[in-house]
C-alpha positions as CSV (number, residue, x, y, z in Angstrom):
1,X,-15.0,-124.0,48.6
2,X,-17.9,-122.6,50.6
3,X,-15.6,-119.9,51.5
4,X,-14.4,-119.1,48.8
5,X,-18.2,-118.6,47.0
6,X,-18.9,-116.5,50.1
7,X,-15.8,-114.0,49.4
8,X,-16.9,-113.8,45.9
9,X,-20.5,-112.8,47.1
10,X,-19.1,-110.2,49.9
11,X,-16.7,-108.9,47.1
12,X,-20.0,-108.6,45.0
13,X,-22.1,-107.2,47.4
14,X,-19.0,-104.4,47.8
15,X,-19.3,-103.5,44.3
16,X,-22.5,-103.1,43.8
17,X,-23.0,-101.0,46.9
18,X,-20.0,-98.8,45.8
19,X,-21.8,-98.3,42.0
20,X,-24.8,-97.2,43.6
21,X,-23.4,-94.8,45.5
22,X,-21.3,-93.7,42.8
23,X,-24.6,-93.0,40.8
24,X,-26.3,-91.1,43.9
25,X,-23.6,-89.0,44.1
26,X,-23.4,-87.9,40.6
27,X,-27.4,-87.6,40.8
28,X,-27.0,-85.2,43.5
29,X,-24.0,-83.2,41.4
30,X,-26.3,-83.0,38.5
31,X,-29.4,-81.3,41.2
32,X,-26.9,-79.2,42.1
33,X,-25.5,-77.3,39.2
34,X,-29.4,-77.5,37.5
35,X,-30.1,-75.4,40.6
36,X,-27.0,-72.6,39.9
37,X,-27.9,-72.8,36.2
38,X,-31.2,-71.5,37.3
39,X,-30.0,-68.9,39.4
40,X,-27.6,-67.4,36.8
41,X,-30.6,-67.0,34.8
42,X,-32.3,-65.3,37.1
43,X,-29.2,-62.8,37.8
44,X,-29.3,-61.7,33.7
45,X,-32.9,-61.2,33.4
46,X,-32.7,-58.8,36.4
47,X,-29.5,-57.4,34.9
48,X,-31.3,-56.6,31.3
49,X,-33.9,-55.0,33.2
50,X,-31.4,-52.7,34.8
51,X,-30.2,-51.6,31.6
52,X,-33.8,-51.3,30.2
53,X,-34.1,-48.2,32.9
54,X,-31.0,-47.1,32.7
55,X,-31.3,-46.9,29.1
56,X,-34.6,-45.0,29.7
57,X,-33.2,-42.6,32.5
58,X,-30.8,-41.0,30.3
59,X,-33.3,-40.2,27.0
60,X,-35.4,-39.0,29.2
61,X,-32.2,-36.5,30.8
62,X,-31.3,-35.7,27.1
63,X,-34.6,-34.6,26.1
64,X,-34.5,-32.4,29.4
65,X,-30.9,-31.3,28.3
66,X,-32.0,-30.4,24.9
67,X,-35.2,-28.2,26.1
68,X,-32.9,-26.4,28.3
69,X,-30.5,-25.4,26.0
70,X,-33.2,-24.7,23.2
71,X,-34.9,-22.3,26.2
72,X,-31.2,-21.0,27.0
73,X,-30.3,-19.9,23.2
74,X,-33.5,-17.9,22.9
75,X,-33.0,-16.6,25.8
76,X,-29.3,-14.9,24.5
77,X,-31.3,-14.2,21.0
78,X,-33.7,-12.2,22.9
79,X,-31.3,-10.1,24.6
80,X,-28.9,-9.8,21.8
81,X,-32.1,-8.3,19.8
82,X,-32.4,-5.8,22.7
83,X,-28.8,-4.7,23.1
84,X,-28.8,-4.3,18.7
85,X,-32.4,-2.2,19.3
86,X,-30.8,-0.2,22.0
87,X,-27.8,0.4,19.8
88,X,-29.3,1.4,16.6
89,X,-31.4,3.5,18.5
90,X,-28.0,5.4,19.7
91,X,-27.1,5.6,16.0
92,X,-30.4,6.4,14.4
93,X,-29.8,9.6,12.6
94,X,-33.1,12.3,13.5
95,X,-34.1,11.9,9.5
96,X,-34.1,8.2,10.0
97,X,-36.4,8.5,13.1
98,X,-38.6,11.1,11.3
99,X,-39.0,8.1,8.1
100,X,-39.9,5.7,10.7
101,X,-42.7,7.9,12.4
102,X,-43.8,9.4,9.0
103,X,-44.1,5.6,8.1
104,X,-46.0,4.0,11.7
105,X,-48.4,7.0,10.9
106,X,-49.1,5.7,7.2
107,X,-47.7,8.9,5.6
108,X,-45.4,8.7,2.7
109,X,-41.7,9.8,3.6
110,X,-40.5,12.9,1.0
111,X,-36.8,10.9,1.1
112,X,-37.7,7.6,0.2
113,X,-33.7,6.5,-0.3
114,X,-33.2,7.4,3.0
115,X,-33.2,3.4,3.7
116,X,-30.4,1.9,1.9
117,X,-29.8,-1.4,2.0
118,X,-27.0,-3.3,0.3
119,X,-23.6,-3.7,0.9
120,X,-22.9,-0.5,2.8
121,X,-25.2,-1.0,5.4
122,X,-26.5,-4.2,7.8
123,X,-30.6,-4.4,9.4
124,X,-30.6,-4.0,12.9
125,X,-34.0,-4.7,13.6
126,X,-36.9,-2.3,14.0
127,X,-35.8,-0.6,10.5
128,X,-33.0,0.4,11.5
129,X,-29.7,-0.2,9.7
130,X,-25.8,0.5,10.8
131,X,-23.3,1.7,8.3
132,X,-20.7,0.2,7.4
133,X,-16.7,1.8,7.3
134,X,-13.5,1.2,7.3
135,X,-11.4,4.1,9.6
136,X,-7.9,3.7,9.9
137,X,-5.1,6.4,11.0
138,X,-1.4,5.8,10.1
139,X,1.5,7.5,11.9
140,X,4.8,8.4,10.8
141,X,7.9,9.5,12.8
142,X,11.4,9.6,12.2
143,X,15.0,10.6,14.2
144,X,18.0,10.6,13.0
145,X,20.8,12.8,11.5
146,X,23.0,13.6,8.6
147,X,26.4,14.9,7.9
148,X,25.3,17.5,5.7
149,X,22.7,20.6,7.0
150,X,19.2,20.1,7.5
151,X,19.4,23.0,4.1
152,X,21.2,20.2,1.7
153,X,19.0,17.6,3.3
154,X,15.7,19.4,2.0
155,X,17.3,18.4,-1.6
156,X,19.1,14.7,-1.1
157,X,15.8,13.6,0.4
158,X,13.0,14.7,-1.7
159,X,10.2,13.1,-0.9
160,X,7.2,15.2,0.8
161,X,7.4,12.8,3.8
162,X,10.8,11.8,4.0
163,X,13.2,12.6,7.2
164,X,14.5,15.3,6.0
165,X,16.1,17.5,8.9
166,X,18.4,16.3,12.0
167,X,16.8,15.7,14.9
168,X,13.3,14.7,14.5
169,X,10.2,14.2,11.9
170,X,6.9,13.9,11.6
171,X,6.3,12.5,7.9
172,X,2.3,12.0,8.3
173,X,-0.8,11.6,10.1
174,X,-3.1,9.3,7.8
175,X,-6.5,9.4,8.1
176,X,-8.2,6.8,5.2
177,X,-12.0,6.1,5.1
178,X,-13.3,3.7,2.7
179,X,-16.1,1.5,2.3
180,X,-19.0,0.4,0.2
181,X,-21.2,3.6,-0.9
182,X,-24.1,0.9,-2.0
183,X,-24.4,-2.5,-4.2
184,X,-22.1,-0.4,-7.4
185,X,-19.5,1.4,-5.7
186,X,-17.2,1.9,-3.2
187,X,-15.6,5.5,-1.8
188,X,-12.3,6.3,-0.6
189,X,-11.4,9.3,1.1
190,X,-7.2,9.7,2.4
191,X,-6.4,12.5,4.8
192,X,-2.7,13.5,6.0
193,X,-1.6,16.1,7.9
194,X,2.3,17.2,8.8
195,X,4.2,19.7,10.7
196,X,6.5,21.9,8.0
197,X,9.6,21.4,9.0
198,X,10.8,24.7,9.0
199,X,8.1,26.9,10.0
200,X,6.8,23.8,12.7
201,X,3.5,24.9,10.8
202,X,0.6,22.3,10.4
203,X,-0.2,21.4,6.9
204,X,-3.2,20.0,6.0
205,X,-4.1,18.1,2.2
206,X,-6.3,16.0,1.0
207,X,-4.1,13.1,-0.6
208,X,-6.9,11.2,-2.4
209,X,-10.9,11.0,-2.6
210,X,-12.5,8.6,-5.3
211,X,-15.7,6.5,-6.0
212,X,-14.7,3.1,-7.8
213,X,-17.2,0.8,-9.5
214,X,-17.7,-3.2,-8.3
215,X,-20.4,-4.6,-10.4
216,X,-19.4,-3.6,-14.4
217,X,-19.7,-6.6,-16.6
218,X,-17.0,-7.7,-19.0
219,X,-14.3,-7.0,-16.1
220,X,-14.3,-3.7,-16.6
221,X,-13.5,-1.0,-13.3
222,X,-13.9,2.7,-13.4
223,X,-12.5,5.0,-11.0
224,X,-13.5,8.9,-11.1
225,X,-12.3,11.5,-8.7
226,X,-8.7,12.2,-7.5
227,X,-6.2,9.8,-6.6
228,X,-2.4,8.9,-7.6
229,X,-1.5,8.4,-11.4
230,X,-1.2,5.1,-11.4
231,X,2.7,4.9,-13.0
232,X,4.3,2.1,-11.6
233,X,4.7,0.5,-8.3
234,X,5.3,3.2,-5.9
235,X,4.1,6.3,-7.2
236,X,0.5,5.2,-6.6
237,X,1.2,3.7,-2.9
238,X,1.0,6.0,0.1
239,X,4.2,6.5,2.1
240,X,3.5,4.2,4.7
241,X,3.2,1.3,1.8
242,X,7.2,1.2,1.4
243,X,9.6,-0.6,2.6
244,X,11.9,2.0,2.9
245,X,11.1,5.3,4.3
246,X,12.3,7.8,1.6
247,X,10.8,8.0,-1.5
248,X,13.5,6.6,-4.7
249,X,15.1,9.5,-5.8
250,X,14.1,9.6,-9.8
251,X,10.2,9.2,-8.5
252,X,10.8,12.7,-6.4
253,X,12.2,14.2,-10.0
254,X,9.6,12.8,-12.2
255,X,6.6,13.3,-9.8
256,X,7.4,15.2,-7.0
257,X,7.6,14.8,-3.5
258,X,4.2,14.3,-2.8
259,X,3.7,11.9,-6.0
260,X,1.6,13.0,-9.3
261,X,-2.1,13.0,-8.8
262,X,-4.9,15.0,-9.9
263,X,-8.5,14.7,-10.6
264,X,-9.7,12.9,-13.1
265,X,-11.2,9.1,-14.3
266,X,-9.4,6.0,-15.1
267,X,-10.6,2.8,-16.2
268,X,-9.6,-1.0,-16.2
269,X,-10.0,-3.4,-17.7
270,X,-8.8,-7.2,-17.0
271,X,-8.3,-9.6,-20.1
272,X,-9.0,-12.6,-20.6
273,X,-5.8,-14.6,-20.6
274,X,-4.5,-17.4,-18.9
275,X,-2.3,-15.4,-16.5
276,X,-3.9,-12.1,-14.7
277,X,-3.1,-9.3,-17.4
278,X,-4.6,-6.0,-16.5
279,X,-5.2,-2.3,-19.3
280,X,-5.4,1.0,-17.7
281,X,-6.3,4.0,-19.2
282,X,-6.5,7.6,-17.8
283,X,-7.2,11.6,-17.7
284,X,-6.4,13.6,-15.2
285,X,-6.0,17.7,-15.2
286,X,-2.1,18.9,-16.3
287,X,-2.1,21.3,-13.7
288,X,-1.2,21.3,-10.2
289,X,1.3,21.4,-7.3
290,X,1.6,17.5,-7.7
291,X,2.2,17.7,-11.5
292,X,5.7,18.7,-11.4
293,X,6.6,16.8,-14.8
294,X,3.5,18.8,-16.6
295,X,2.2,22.2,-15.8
296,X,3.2,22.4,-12.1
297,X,6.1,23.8,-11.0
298,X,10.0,21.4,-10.1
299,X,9.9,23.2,-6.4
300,X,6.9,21.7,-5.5
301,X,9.3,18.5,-4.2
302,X,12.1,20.0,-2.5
303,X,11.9,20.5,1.1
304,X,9.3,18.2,2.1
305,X,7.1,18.6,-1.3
306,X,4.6,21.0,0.4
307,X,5.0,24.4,-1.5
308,X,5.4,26.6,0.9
309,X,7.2,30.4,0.8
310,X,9.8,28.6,3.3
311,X,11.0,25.7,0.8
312,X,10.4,28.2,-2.4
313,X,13.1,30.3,0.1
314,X,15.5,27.5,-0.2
315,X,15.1,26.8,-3.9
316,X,16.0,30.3,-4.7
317,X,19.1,30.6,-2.6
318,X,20.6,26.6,-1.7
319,X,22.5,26.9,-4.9
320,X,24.8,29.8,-3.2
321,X,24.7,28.6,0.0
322,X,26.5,24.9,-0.6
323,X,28.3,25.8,-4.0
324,X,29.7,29.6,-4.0
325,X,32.5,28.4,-5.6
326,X,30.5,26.5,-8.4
327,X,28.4,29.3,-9.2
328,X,30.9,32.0,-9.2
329,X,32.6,30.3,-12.3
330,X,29.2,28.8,-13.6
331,X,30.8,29.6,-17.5
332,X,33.7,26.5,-16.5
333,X,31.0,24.4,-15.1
334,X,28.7,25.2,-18.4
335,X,31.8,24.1,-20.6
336,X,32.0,20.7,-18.2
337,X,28.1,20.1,-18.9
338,X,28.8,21.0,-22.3
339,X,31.3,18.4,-23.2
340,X,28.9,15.6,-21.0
341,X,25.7,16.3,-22.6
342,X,26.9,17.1,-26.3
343,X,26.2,13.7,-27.9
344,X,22.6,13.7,-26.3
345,X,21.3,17.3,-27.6
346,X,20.3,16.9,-30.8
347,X,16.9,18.1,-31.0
348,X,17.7,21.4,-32.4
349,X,20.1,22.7,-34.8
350,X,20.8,26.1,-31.9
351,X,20.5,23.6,-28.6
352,X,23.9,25.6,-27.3
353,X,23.5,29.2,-28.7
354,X,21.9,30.4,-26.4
355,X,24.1,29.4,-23.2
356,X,27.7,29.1,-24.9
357,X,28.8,31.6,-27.2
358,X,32.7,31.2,-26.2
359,X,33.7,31.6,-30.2
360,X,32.0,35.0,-30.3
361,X,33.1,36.0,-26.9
362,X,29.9,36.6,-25.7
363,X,29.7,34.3,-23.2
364,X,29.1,35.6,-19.9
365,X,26.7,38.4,-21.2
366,X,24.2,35.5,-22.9
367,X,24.4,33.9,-19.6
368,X,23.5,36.4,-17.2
369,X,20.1,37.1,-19.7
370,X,19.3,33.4,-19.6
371,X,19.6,33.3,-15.7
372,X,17.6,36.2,-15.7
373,X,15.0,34.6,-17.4
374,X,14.9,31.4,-15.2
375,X,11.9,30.0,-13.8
376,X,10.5,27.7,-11.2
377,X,10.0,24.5,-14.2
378,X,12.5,21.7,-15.2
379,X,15.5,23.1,-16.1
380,X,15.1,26.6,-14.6
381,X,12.5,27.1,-17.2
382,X,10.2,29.9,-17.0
383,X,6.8,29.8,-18.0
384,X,5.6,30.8,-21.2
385,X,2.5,30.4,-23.4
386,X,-1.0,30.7,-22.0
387,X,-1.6,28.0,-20.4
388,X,-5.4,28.0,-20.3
389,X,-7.3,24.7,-21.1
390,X,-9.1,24.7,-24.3
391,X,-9.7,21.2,-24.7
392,X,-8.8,17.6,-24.8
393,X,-5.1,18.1,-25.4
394,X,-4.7,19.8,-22.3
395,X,-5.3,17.1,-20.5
396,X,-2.4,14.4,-18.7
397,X,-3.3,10.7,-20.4
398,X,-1.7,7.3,-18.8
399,X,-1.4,4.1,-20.1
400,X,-0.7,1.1,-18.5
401,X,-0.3,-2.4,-18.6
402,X,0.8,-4.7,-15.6
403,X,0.7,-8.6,-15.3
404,X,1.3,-11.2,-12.8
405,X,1.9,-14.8,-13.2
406,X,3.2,-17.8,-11.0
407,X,6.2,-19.4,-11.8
408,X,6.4,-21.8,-9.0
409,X,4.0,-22.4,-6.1
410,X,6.5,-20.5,-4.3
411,X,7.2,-17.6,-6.5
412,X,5.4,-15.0,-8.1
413,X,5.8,-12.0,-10.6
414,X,4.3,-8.9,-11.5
415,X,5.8,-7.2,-14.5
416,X,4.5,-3.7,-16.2
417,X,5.2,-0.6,-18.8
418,X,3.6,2.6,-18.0
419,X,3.5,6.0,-20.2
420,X,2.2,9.6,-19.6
421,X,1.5,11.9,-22.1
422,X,0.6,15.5,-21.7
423,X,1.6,19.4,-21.8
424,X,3.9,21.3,-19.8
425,X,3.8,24.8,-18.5
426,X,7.2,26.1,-21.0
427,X,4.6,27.5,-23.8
428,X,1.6,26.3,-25.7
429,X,3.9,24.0,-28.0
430,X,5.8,22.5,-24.4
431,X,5.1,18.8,-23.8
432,X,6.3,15.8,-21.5
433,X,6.8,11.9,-22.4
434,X,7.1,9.7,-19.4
435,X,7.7,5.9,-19.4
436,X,8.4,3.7,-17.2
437,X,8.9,-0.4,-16.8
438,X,8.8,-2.2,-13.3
439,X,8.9,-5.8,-11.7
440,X,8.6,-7.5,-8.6
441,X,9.3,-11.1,-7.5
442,X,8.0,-12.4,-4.4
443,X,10.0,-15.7,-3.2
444,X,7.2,-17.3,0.0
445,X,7.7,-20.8,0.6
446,X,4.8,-23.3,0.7
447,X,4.2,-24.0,4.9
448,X,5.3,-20.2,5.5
449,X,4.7,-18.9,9.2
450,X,2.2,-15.7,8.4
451,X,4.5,-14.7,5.0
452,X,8.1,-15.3,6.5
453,X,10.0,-16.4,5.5
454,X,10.4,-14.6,2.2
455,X,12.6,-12.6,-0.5
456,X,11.0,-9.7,-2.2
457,X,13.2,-7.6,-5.7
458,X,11.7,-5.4,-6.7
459,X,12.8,-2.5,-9.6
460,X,11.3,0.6,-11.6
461,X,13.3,1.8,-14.4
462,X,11.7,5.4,-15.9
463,X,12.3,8.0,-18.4
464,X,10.9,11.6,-19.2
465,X,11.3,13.5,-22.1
466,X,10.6,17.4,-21.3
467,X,10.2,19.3,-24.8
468,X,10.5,23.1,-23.9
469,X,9.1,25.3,-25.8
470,X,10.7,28.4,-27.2
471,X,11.1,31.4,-24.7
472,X,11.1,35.0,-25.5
473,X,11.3,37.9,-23.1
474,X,12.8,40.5,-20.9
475,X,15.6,40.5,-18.8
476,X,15.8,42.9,-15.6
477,X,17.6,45.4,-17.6
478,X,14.4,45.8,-20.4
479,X,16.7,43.8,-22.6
480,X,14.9,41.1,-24.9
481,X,16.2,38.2,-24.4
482,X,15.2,34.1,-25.9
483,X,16.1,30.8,-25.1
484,X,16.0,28.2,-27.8
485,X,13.3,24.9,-28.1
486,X,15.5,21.7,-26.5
487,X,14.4,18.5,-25.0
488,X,16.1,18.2,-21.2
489,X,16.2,14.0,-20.9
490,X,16.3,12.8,-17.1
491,X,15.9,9.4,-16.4
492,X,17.0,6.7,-13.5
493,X,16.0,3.6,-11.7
494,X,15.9,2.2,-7.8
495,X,16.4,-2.1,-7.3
496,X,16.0,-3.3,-4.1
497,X,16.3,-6.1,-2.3
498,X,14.6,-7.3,0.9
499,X,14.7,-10.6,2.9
500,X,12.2,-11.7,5.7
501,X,14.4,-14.1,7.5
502,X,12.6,-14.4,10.7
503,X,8.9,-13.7,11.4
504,X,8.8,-10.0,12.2
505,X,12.2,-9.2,11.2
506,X,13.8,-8.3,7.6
507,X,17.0,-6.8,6.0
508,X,17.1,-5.3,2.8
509,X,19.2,-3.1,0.2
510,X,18.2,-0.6,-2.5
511,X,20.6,0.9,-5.0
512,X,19.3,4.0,-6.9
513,X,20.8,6.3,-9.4
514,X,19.8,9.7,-11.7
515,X,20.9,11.4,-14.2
516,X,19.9,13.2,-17.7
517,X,21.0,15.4,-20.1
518,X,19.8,18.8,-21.8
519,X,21.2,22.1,-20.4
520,X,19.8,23.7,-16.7
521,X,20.1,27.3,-16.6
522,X,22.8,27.8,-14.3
523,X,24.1,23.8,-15.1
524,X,22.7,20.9,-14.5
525,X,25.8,19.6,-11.8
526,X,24.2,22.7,-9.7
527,X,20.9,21.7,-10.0
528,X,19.7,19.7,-7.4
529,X,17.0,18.1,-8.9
530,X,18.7,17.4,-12.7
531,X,22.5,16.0,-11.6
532,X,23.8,13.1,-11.4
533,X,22.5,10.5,-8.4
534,X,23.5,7.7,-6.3
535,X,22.5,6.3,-3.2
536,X,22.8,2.9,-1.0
537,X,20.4,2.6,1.5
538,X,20.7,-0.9,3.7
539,X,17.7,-1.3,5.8
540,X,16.7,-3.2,8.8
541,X,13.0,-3.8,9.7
542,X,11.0,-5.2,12.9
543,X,7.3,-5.5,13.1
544,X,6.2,-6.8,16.5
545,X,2.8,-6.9,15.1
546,X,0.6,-6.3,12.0
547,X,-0.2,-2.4,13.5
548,X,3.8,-1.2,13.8
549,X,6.7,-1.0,12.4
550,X,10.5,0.3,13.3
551,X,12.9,0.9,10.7
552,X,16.7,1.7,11.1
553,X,18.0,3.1,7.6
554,X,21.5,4.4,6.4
555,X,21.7,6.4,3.6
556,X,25.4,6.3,1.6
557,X,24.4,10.2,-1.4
558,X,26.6,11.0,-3.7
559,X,25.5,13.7,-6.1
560,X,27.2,16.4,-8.1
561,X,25.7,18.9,-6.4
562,X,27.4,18.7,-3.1
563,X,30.9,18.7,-2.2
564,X,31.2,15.5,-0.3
565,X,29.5,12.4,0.0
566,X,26.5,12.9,2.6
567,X,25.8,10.2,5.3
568,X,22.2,9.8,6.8
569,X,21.1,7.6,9.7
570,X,17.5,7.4,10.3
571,X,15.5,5.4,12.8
572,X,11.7,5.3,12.1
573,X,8.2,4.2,14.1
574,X,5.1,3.7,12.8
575,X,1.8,2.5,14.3
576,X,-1.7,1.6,12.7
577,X,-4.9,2.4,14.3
578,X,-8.3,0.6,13.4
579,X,-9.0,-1.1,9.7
580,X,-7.0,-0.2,6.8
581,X,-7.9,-1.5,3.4
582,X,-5.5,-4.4,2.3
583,X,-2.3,-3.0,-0.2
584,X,-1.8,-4.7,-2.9
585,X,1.0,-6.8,-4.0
């Protein structure tokens, strides 16, 4: 029994000692992790000081950074002010340094405009200001060949500019300056100069040279000086503005090869409708190399368009050089005209007297007075009357109209009707209706790459109505000798066609045709600028950049003036130095 209490005490005895040093050891646990507690706290207080400088460190490096920079840009100011000193001094014109010293010295300067400021001219500094203008020169050269001779060729292509000889061509040298005269205007000034290309003979001309308004209320523009009629869509663009590189065949009959313009004014005005609608009214002088329609002369647009003694040569005598057939029977080919034009002369009760007397048998003799008679206007006119100016009604008056509107976001329209009005050179009771309606749609897809792709037609129908006045005079032989009042009708259109399918490259077509009625002395089939007209041209186009171009045309004539279809191949290059103003659409 005593055992057994005495195992139940050593059992006891084991317990206990194994609790307490159960409970030691958890004490000393608890010690332990109180002590690592503490040095954690330690670690992040020294850690948030850390940041606290580092923090500190980089403001204070940013605020250095900043000073710097601050130092840095003044730095390029102040040398940029010296270099724009040292220039304007270079451009200083010796009045503007005589204002300046007349000023520093406290006199008052005589020319006290001689400052402008505005939008023609930018402060340099020190009083001094640099002009601003736009110089641009525009090159035109051609190569190529035809199937007829370079003689025919000075007729089938027209245009003052136009390839018109086998081998090569210089069409133009451009020079155009424009910019902004002060805060009201703006002043253009266009320059060309060509080599004649029979006499290799430099011709100089001054194509346009204007002052246009920019700040007239009610949107209202005027324009004073001279510059292209504006008819249309190409007859007021410069050659280097078309797609193709002849001008369309009915604009050379109408306005000559180098296009109608004279001096004068015109004024605009844009209404106020929901779609852009634009009125244009002008004047301009009737006379003129370059108003072939009015009181200048039909020549003035063969052979390049440049009236020179040379082309004037090939007017007189190109007839008998590629039809001596047709104008040794020129009574057969007066009865063929005769039958075409009959149902559109009827004007005057004698239109036919006096070129075809076959019932009287006089024929031939009433012939060879009206060729002797025959002149350098439309028709073979001569001249007649006095031609002087004695007032308002000898002035050339255009109106125009010409719209735009979008039909989709991806295609846009202009639309327009021109008309001229004014006298012609046949006699003091001579005068010329023009008119004219044109279009152009512009397909450009939304997302385009720099305007390709895109798909351009573009057409210009126009009529003229040239009311001769009655002739009277003498032939070569002393004989007197009339020819009768008539109207001589010439109208004709060009549609084109032109596709941008890859960004630099395009294709296009353009269809053209002429014709009219109203007797030519010596018939209209023979006259080159009155027959009957058609051409294909298919064109391919390549612009590695913005300043050049090369064109490859073919050209498919047919006209009743020649005695076989004519086939023309032309390659052309053009290239763009500096600024040139933007064209319009």
């Amino acid at each position: 029994m005593r055992s057994t209490y005495t195992s139940l005490l050593c059992r006891l005895v084991c317990g206990v000692a194994v609790l307490t040093g159960s409970l030691l050891a958890v004490a000393s646990v608890r010690a332990d992790e109180s002590s690592e507690v503490e040095a954690l706290r330690e670690q992040v207080q020294s850690l948030q000081e850390t940041v606290q400088q580092l923090q500190e460190t980089m403001l204070k490096m940013q605020q250095d950074t900043t000073a710097s920079e601050e130092r840095v840009q003044q730095q390029v100011e102040a040398v940029r002010q010296r270099q724009a000193e040292a220039f304007a001094a270079q451009l200083e014109s010796p009045l503007d340094r005589a204002i300046q010293e007349s000023q520093a010295e406290g006199r008052q300067p005589l020319l006290t405009a001689a400052q402008p400021e505005g939008l023609w001219s930018r402060p340099l500094g020190g009083g001094a200001q640099l002009r601003l203008i736009d110089v641009a020169a525009d090159i035109l050269f051609y190569a190529g060949g035809s199937s007829e001779r370079d003689a025919a060729l000075s007729t089938i292509q027209g245009g003052a500019h136009d390839p018109n000889r086998r081998g090569f061509t210089l069409g133009q040298a451009e020079i155009a300056l424009s910019g902004a005269v002060d805060p009201y205007f703006r002043g253009d000034m266009i320059m060309i100069t060509a080599i004649d290309p029979v006499e290799g003979e430099t011709i100089v001309e001054l194509e346009e040279a204007f002052l246009t308004t920019t700040s007239l209320p009610y949107n209202l523009q005027l324009e004073v000086g001279h510059f292209y009629t504006e008819f249309g869509l190409i007859n007021p663009q410069h050659p280097h503005q078309w797609d193709w590189m002849d001008q369309p065949v009915i604009n050379s009959r109408l306005f000559g090869g180098d296009g109608m313009r004279q001096t004068g004014i015109r004024a605009s005005w844009v209404t106020p409708t929901p779609w852009f609608s634009e009125l244009h009214f002008g004047m301009q002088n009737a006379n003129g190399i370059n108003m072939t329609s009015f009181r200048g002369d039909r020549h003035t647009h063969a052979g390049g368009g440049h009236d020179h003694g040379s082309h004037e040569d090939e007017h007189d005598h190109g007839a008998e050089d590629m039809h001596e057939d047709d104008m040794a029977s020129l009574g057969n080919g007066h009865e063929d005209e005769h039958d075409h034009d009959h149902d559109h002369d009827h004007d005057h009760g004698h239109e036919d007297e006096d070129m075809h007397e076959d019932e009287h048998g006089h024929e031939d003799e009433h012939m060879h007075a009206a060729l002797a008679l025959a002149g350098d206007l439309i028709g073979g006119r001569p001249r007649g009357g006095k031609n002087v100016f004695k007032g308002f009604g000898d002035f050339v008056y255009l109106t125009r109209w010409n719209n735009s509107i979008d039909l989709t976001d991806d295609i846009t329209g202009t639309f327009g009707f021109s008309g001229l009005y004014g006298p012609n050179a046949t006699g003091d009771d001579g005068d010329t209706w023009i008119y004219g309606l044109d279009m152009k749609w512009r397909w450009n897809p939304t997302g385009n790459f720099r305007g390709w792709p895109f798909l351009t037609w573009q057409t210009e129908l126009m009529k003229r109505d040239f009311h001769a006045d009655l002739f009277t005079g003498q032939t070569e032989d002393g004989d007197e000798s009339s020819l009768h009042s008539r109207t001589l009708k010439d109208w004709g259109l060009y549609t084109q066609l032109m596709y941008g399918f890859r960004w630099g490259w395009a294709a296009g077509l353009r269809y053209e045709y002429a014709g009219g009625s109203g007797r030519t002395l010596g018939g209209r089939r023979n006259d080159p600028y009155r027959d009957n007209r058609h051409r294909f041209s298919p064109l391919l186009t390549w612009r590695p950049s913005e300043f050049s171009r090369i064109r490859l045309q073919y050209n498919f004539d047919e006209a009743s003036h020649l005695d076989n279809s004519a086939h023309s191949v032309w390659l052309g290059f053009e290239w763009l130095y500096g600024a040139h103003p933007a064209h319009n659409f």
